[in-house]
VOLO-549353 format. One record per residue (C-alpha): z, x, y. Coordinates in steps of 0.25 Angstrom, whole numbers, plus 5000, padded with zeros to 4 digits. Layout:
residues N
     z     x     y
     Z     X     Y
...
end
This chain:
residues 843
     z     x     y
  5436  5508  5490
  5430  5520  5482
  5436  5532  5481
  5436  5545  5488
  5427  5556  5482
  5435  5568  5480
  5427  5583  5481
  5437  5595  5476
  5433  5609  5481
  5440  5619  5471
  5442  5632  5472
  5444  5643  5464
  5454  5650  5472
  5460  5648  5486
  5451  5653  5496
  5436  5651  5490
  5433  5642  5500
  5435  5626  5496
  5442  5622  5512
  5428  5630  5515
  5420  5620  5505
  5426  5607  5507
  5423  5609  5522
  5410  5612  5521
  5407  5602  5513
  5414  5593  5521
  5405  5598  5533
  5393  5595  5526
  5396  5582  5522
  5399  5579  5537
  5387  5585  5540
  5380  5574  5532
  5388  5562  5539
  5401  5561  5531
  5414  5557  5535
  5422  5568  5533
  5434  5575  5540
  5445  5585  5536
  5457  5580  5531
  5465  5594  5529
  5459  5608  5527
  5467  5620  5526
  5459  5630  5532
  5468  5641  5531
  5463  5646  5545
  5451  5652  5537
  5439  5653  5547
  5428  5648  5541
  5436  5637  5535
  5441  5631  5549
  5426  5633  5554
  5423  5623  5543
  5429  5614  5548
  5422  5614  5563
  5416  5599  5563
  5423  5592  5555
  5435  5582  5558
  5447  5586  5553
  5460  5575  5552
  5471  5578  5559
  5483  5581  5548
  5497  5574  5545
  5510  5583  5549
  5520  5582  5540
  5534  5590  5542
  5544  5593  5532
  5558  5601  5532
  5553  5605  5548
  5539  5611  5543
  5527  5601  5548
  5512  5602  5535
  5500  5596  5539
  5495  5588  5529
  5482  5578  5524
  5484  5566  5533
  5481  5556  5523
  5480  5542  5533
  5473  5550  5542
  5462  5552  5532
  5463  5538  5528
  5461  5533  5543
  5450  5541  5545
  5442  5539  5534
  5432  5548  5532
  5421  5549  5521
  5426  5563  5517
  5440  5570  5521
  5444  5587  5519
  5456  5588  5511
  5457  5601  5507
  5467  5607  5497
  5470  5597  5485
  5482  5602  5480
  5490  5606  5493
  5504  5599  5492
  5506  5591  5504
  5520  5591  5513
  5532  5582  5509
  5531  5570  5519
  5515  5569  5516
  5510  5556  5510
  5507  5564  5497
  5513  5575  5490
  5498  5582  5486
  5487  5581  5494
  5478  5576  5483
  5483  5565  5484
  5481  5563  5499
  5467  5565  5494
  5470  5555  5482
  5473  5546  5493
  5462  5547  5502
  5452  5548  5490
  5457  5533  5489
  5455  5530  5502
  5439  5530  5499
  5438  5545  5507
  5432  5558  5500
  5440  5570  5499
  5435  5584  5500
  5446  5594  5495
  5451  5608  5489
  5458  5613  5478
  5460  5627  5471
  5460  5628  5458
  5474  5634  5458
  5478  5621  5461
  5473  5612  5448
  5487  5609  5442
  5482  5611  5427
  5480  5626  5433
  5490  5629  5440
  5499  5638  5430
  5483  5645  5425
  5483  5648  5441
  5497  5653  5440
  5495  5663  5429
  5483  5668  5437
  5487  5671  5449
  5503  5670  5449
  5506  5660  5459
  5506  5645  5455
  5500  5636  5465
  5512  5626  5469
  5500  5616  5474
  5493  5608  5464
  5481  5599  5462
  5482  5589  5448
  5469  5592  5441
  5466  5577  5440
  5465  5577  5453
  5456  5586  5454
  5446  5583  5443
  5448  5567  5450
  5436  5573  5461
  5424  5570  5462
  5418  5584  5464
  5425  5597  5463
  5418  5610  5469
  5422  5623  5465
  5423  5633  5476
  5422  5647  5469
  5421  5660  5472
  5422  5672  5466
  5435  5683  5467
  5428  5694  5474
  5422  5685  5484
  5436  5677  5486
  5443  5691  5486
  5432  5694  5498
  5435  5681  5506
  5450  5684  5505
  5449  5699  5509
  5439  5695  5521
  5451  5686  5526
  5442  5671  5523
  5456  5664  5516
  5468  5673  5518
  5473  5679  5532
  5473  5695  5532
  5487  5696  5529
  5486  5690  5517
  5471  5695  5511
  5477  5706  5501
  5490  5699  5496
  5480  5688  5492
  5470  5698  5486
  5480  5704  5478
  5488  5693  5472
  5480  5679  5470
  5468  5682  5475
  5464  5693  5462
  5451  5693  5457
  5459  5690  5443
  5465  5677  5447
  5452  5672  5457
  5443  5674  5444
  5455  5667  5435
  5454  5655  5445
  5439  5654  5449
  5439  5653  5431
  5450  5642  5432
  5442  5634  5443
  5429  5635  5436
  5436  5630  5422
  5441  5618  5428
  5431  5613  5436
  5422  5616  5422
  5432  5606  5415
  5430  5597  5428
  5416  5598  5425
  5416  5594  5410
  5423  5581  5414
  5413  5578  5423
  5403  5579  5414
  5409  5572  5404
  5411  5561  5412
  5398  5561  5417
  5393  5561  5402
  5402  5549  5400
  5398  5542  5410
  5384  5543  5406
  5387  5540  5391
  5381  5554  5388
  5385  5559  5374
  5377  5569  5370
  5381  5583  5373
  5377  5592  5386
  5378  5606  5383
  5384  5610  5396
  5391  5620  5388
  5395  5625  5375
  5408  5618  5368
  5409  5622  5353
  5417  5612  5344
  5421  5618  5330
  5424  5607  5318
  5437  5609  5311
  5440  5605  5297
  5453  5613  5293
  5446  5620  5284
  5445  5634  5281
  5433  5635  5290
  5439  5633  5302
  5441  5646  5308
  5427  5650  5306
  5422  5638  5314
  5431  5639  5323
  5426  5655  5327
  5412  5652  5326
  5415  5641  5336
  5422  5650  5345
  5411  5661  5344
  5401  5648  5348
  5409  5644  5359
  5411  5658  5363
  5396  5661  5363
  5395  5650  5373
  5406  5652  5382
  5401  5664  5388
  5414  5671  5391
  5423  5657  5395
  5430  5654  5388
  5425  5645  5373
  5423  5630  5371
  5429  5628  5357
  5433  5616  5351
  5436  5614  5337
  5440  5602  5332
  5445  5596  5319
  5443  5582  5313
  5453  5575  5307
  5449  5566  5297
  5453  5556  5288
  5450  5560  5276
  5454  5573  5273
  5464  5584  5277
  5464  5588  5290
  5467  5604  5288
  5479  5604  5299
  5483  5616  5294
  5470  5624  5297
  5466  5619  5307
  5480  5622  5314
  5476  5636  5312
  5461  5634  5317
  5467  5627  5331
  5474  5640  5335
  5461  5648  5331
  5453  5639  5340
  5462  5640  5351
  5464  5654  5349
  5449  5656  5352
  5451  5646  5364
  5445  5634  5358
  5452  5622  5356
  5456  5612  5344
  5454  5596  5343
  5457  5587  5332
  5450  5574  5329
  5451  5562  5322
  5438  5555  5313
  5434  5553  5299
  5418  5555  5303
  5421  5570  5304
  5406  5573  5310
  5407  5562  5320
  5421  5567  5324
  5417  5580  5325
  5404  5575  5334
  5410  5566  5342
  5422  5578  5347
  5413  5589  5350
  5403  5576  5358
  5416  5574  5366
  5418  5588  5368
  5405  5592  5373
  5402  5601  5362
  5390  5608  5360
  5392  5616  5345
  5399  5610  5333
  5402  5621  5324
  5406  5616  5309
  5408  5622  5297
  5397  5619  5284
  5404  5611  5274
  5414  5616  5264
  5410  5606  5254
  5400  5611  5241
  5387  5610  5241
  5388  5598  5230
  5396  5589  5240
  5388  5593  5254
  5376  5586  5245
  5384  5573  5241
  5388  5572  5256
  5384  5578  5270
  5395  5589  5276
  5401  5586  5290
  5394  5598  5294
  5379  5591  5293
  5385  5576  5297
  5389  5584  5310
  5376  5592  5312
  5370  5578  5310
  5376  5570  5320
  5377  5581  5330
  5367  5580  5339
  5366  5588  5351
  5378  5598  5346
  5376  5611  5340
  5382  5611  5326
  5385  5624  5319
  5389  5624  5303
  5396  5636  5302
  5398  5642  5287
  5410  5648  5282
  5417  5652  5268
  5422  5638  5265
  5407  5633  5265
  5405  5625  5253
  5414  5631  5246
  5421  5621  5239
  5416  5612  5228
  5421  5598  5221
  5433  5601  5215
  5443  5593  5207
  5458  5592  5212
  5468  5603  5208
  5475  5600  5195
  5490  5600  5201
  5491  5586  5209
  5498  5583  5221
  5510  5575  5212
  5520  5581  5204
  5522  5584  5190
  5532  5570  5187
  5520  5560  5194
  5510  5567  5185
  5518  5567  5173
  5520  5550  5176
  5506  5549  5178
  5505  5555  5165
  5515  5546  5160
  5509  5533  5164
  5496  5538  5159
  5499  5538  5146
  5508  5526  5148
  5497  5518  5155
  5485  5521  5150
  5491  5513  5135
  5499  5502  5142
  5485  5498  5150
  5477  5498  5138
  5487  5489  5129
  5486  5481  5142
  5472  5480  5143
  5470  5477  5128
  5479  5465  5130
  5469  5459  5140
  5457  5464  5134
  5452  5450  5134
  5454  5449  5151
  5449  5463  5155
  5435  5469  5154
  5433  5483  5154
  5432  5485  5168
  5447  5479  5170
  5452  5487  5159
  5446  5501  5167
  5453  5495  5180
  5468  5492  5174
  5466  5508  5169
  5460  5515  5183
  5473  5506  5189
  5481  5514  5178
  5475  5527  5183
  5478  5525  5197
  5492  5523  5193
  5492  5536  5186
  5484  5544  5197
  5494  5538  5209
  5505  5543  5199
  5503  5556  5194
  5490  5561  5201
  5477  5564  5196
  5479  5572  5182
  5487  5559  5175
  5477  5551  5182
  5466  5559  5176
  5473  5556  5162
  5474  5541  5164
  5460  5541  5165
  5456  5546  5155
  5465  5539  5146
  5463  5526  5150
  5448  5529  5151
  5450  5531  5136
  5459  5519  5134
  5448  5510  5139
  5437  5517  5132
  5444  5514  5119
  5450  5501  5121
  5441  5495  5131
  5429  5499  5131
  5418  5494  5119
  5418  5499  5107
  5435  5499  5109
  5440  5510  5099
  5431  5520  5102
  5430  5531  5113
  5415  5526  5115
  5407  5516  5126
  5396  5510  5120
  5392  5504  5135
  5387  5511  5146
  5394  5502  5156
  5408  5503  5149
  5404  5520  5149
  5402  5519  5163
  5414  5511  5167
  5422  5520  5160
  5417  5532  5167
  5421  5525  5180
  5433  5520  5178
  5437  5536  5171
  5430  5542  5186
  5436  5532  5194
  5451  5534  5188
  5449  5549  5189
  5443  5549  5204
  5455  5540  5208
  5465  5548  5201
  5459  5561  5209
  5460  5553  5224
  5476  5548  5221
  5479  5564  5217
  5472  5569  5227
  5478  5560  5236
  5491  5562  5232
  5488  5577  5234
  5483  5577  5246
  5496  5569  5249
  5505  5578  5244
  5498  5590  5252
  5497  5583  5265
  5513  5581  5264
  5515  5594  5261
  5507  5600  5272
  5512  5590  5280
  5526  5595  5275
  5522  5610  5276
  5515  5609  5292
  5528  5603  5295
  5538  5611  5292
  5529  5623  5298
  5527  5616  5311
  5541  5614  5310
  5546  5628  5308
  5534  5635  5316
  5539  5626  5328
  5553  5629  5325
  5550  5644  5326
  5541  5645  5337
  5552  5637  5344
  5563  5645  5339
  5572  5637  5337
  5573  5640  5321
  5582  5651  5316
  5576  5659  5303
  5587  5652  5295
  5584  5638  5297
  5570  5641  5296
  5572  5647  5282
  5582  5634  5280
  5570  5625  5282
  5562  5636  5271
  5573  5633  5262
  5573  5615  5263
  5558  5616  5264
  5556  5623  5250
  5568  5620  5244
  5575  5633  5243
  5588  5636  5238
  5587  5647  5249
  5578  5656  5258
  5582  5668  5265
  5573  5678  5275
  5576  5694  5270
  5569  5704  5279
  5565  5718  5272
  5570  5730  5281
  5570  5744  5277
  5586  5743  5273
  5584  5732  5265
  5583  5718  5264
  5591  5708  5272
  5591  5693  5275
  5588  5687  5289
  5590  5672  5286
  5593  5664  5275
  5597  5651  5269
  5603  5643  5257
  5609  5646  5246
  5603  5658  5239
  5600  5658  5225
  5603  5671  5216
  5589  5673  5214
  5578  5673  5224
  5567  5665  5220
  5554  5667  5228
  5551  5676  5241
  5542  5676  5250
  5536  5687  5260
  5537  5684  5275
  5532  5696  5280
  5534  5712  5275
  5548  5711  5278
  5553  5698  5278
  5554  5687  5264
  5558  5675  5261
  5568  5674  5248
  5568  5661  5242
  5578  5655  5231
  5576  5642  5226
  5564  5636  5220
  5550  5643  5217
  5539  5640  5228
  5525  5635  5225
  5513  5643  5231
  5511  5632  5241
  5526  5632  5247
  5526  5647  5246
  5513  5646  5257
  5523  5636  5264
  5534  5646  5264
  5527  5657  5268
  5523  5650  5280
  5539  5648  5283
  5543  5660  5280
  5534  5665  5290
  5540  5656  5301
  5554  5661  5296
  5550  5674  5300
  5544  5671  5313
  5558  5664  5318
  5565  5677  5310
  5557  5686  5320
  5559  5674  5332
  5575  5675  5329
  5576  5692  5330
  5566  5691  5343
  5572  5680  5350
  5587  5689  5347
  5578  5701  5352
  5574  5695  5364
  5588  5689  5368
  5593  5701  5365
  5585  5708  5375
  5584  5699  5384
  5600  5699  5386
  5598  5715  5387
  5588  5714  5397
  5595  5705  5406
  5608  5714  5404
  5602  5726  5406
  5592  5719  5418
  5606  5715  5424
  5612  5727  5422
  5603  5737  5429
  5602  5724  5441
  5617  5725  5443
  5618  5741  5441
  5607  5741  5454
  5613  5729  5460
  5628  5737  5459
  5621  5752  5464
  5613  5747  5475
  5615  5732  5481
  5630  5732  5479
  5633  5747  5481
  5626  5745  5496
  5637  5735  5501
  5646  5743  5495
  5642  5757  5502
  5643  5748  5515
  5657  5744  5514
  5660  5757  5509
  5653  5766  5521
  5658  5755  5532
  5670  5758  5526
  5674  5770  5524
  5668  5773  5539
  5680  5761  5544
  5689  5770  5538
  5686  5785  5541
  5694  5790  5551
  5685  5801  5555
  5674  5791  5561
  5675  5784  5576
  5671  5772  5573
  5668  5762  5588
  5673  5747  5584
  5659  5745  5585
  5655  5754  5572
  5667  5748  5565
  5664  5734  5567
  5651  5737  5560
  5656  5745  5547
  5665  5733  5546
  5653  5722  5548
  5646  5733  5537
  5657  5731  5528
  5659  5717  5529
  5642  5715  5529
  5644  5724  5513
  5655  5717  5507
  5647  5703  5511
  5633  5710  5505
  5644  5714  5493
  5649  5701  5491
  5635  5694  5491
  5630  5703  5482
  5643  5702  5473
  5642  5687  5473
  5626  5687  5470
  5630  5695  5456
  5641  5684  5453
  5633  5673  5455
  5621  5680  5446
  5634  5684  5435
  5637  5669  5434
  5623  5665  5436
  5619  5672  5422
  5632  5668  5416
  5629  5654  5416
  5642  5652  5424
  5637  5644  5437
  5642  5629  5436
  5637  5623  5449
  5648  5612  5455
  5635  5603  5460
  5639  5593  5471
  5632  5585  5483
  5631  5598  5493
  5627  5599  5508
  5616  5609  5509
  5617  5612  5522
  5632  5615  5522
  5630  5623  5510
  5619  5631  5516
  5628  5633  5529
  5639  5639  5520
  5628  5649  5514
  5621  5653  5528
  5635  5657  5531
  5636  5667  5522
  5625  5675  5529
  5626  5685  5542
  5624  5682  5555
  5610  5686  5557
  5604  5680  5542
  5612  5667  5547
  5604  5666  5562
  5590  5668  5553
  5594  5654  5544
  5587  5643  5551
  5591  5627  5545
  5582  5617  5543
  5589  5603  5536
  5583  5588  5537
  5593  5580  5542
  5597  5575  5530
  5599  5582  5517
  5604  5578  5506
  5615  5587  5498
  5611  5593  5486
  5618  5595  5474
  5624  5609  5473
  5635  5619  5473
  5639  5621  5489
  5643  5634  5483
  5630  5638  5474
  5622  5633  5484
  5628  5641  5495
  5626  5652  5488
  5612  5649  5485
  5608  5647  5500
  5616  5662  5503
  5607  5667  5494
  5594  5661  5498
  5596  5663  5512
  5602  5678  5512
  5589  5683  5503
  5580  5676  5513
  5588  5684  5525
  5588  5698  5518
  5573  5695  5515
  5568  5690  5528
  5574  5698  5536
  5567  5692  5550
  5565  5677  5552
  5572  5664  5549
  5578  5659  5536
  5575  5644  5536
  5583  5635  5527
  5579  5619  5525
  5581  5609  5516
  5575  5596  5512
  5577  5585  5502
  5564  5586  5492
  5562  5576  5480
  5578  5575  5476
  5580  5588  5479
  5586  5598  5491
  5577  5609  5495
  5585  5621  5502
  5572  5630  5507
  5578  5645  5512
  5566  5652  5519
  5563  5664  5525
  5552  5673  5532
  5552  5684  5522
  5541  5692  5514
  5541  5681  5505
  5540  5683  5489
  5529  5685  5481
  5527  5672  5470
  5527  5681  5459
  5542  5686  5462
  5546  5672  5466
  5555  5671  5453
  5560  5686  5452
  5567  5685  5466
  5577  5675  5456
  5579  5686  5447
  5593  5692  5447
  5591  5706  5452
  5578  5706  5457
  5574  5708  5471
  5559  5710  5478
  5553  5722  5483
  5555  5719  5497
  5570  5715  5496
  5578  5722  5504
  5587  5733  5497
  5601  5731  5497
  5603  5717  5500
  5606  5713  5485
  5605  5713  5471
  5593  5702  5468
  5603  5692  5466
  5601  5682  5477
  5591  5675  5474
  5594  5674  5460
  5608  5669  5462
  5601  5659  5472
  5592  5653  5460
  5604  5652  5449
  5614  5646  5457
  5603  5636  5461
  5599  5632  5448
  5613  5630  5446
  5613  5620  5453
  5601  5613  5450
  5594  5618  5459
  5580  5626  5462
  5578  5639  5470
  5563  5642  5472
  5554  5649  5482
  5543  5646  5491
  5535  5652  5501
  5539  5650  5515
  5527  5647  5524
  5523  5656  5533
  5530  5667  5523
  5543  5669  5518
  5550  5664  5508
  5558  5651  5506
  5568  5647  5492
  5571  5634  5490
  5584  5628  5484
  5582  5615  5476
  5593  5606  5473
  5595  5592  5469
  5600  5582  5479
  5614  5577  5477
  5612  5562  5471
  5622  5551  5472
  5629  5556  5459
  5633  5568  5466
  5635  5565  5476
  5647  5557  5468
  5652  5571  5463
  5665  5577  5468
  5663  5588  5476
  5666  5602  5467
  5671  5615  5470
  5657  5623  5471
  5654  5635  5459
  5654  5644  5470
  5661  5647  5484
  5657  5658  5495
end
């Protein structure tokens, strides 16, 4: 059976009218002789949504009820009975009831898409998982319901249903999405022109990304190779050189000519081939300039460096190569076309530009340096069997002068220079031929005895085997050079990944770091010695000093580095200057890490104090002036007080001192909290029980407002009676004082492992941006009312919680309000085997 096609309408923000789309689009396609009915649309009790709907048949929906509140949901098998050609599933992303078939509604669809029945649905692009913490920045509120872009971009058609701010701003303020009540909050807080212009930007960027998939796959499927210009893409080649950063700008000054404001399409890649340096140092640097101007870096592997080259910006789409002119000379771009013209050659249909820079050309054929990669002892050996070679050969040779020709001879004395060469580098080599070049002109070569060749063939053989001796000579040196460079550097990026890893980590004192300074280099002892005004002193050392100091080296205007021990070459004082810098860096993390502790502890003490001094001149004083006025008018004997008036001081003391002792226990609780000094005694716990214990704590009136709702069988959770009792106290008093009218509902239910305690109320509700601060010791809302606490509850509520493993979060209760939810593990078998303990707290 062939699958379902699946149409997405996705819009930029809620309310640019998808539900309207899909419908209409549903009607026209009945109009036409489809099959199609309505599975689920939410219409919001938007007008000329539900008059969308007149005509067409609409599937009745399946009821699902959880914790004693009855969702409709997609009827899945009542889709699949009917099937129609078409089916209305609007709103991808929504999470269905627990109980239904599937936890997401997408994968309803997933299902009925196999059933061989299109789907027309909706989604927002707040929605897409891969943007939901971009949407969140934005706007502030993170979309709890969300869609896996695969999903998504698995459709057969996407539509974007867009519109611009203003005009959404118009909808919403002429009452088309929200009811009246609700139009300026809206306005004022997602519904900005700011964040509807950020999320009509995101919408549009990811459906362009959908729409370069599709034309690539449309371009593969039709074995299209050659490039479509449907827009600009820049790819800058990368050698490591020098030359990078100037090809990398112009690039960026292409791209950016092109982009027309967006934002650029820069690629810059570097081929890595196999035979030659790769220039991972620079081009280390060069990746951060790209990124820096927004473009981004790719490596790739091939010896043919044009067709590489060719082949990735081909794959990417590219439409301009910029390249750099050779830096070769002029003599050697003559022997041998440059990269540059191979790749303008083969480019075909893609712009190349051969940027010039400084380094152009600037470097002729030159012989290796004089100092080799080997030290003085293998040169000195090479030396050595020279002289001893070159004779011991030639007395050998002699000997069988009878079975060897003069080509035989030259061969036993190039093997003889090889020798030399692998052994003590180019300059012995050099030597060797030239001696034995000698030895055989004089012994081998006719007339014997003379310096002179009477032959042109012996002449010319000789002048091979002398080029052939010196050119392998120069490749072992420069082999062995590049060797010995290539383990130092390797050595050298080592050690600097290791120490900037360890600083930016932190986790390196300055004293190790100069440690590592010390074995690295082979010091006798390095020390860091700051320059003040006073004077000179010593922030971190190691080793052994010596009596002298034998090099310094200057960090920055105030702070060296003293070295004792051996003198550094010009290349390890480079090295070094690179970790003295690092030494510093972690110098100045230490003192601002200290700095910030510092003030972080006084700010939390002085934050504490002027809480406590407010909490102690206010909240507790106002207990304490009523036990102190009912009090003292129980005692005056000049007022006639009815038995009447008394009853009600006493009630008015005795309603104080339980107000005191609340306030008093909150504080404790807090002390202990911060103080580390809350040892839960965790054992299988009965919440009901536990929450019977708690309600009694509360008055009369808050107790008749508490309504229970518990499933007949609820496992026990694994608690502290006496933390969780205080927990529920707490919840359940801040949801009385807060909603002063109305019922407090308290359920639970048995979720995944887990015990969900949900305490809600009918409240004003709190605002998502102050949803974590109402945890916060001390810190009470706007609209709390005055007297009634320190700002403690809540917080207390949280640590204990967490004490015991467990979660405290809040929702949204529908219809308004505000519900928190205790989250605590079900009590397994294991604990179920524990002794019971005395509970870490009793009322």
């Amino acid at each position: 059976m062939p699958r379902g096609t699946l149409r997405i309408y996705l819009g930029a923000a809620p309310g640019v009218g998808k539900t309207y789309a899909v419908l209409g689009e549903a009607r026209r396609r009945s109009s036409r002789g489809t099959d199609v009915v309505v599975g689920l649309v939410e219409t919001h009790d938007r007008p000329h949504t539900v008059e969308q709907l007149d005509g067409l048949e609409i599937l009745p929906r399946a009821e699902i009820t959880h914790r004693g509140v009855t969702r409709t949901e997609l009827d899945v098998e009542a889709v699949l009975t009917r099937r129609p050609e078409v089916v209305v599933i609007d709103e991808l992303a929504h999470t269905n009831a627990p109980g239904a078939c599937h936890a997401k509604r997408w994968e309803d669809i997933d299902q009925v898409l196999g059933a061989g029945i299109s789907v027309l649905t909706t989604v927002d692009v707040q929605h897409l998982e891969s943007l939901n913490d971009v949407v969140e920045q934005i706007t502030g509120v993170r979309p709890r319901e969300t869609v896996p872009d695969a999903v998504v971009r698995r459709a057969d058609q996407i539509e974007l249903i867009d519109m611009s701010p203003e005009a959404l701003r118009r909808r919403l303020a002429h009452g088309n999405v929200y009811p009246a009540e609700e139009i300026d909050a809206a306005l004022a807080d997602y519904f900005r022109i700011g964040n509807l212009a950020a999320l009509r930007e995101l919408a549009l960027l990811w459906l362009a990304d959908r729409v370069d998939e599709g034309l690539r796959r449309y371009r593969t499927e039709h074995a299209i190779d050659h490039v479509w210009e449907a827009r600009e893409r820049v790819v800058v080649a990368l050698t490591g050189g020098p030359e990078g950063d100037t090809l990398i700008r112009r690039g960026a000054r292409i791209a950016a000519r092109s982009a027309r404001g967006k934002k650029i399409d820069l690629l810059a890649v570097h081929v890595l081939a196999g035979d030659g340096p790769d220039g991972a140092s620079t081009t280390a640097l060069q990746r951060q300039l790209v990124e820096h101007l927004g473009g981004t870096f790719h490596q790739v592997v091939g010896d043919d460096v044009p067709q590489a080259l060719l082949e990735f910006a081909r794959a990417e789409e590219a439409t301009q190569l910029v390249i750099g002119t050779s830096r070769r000379s002029r003599w050697a771009r003559a022997l041998r076309a440059g990269i540059g013209a191979e790749v303008v050659a083969r480019s075909g249909e893609i712009d190349v530009h051969l940027v010039t820079h400084p380094a152009a050309g600037g470097h002729g054929v030159r012989l290796p340096p004089l100092t080799g990669a080997l030290d003085p002892r293998r040169r000195w050996l090479g030396l050595a069997l020279t002289v001893l070679g070159v004779p011991a050969l030639t007395a050998a040779c002699l000997a069988a002068s009878v079975a060897l020709s003069l080509a035989g001879v030259m061969l036993v004395f190039l093997l003889l220079v090889l020798a030399v060469a692998l052994v003590g580098g180019l300059w012995p080599a050099l030597a060797a031929a030239v001696v034995s070049s000698l030895s055989v002109n004089w012994f081998f070569t006719p007339p014997t005895g003379r310096l002179h060749v009477d032959r042109v063939d012996n002449l010319l053989a000789l002048g091979a085997y002398l080029l052939t001796a010196v050119a392998v000579a120069t490749v072992v040196d420069r082999s062995a050079r590049r060797a010995a460079d290539a383990a130092r550097s390797r050595a050298e990026t080592a050690m600097l990944a290791s120490l900037s890893r360890s600083v930016l980590a932190g986790d390196r004192a300055l004293p190790t770091l100069l440690e590592q300074i010390r074995e690295a280099f082979g010091l006798t002892s390095v020390s860091m010695v700051e320059r003040t005004d006073g004077g000179e002193r010593t922030v971190g050392s190691c080793g052994d000093p010596a009596p002298r100091t034998t090099d310094e080296v200057a960090v920055t205007d105030s702070l060296l580095l003293r070295l004792c021990g051996r003198l550094l070459s010009a290349s390890d004082r480079r090295v070094l200057v690179a970790f003295a810098e690092q030494a510093a860096v972690a110098l100045q993390q230490g003192r601002l890490t200290a700095q910030a502790a510092e003030a972080a502890r006084l700010a939390a003490a002085n934050s504490m104090r002027t809480a406590l001094l407010a909490a102690v001149s206010h909240d507790l004083r106002t207990p304490l002036a009523g036990i102190k006025a009912a009090s003292s008018a129980l005692r005056s004997t000049g007022l006639r007080l009815s038995e009447a008036d008394r009853a009600e001081l006493v009630e008015t003391v005795d309603a104080s001192a339980d107000r005191l002792a609340a306030l008093v226990d909150n504080l404790l609780d807090m002390s202990r909290l911060q103080a580390g000094a809350v040892t839960p005694a965790l054992s299988p716990s009965d919440l009901p029980d536990v929450v019977a214990r708690a309600l009694s704590w509360l008055d009369g009136e808050e107790q008749d407002r508490v309504r229970l709702d518990w499933p007949d069988e609820l496992p026990p959770v694994l608690a502290d009676p006496g933390l969780l009792e205080r927990v529920v106290a707490n919840l359940v008093g801040n949801a009385a004082r807060h909603a002063r009218t109305g019922p407090i509902s308290l359920s639970a239910g048995a979720v995944s492992g887990r015990v969900e305690l949900r305490v809600a109320d009918r409240g004003p509700g709190i605002p998502p941006a102050d949803r974590e601060r109402v945890f916060v010791a001390f810190q009470r809302l706007g609209d709390s009312p005055s007297g009634q606490g320190v700002g403690l509850g809540l917080a207390v509520a949280r640590g204990l919680t967490e004490a015991m493993g467990g979660v405290l979060t809040v929702e949204d209760t529908p219809g308004g309000g505000v519900t928190m939810v205790v989250s605590l593990a079900v009590a397994d078998a294991a604990a179920n085997r524990m002794a019971t303990p005395v509970p870490a707290t009793a009322r």
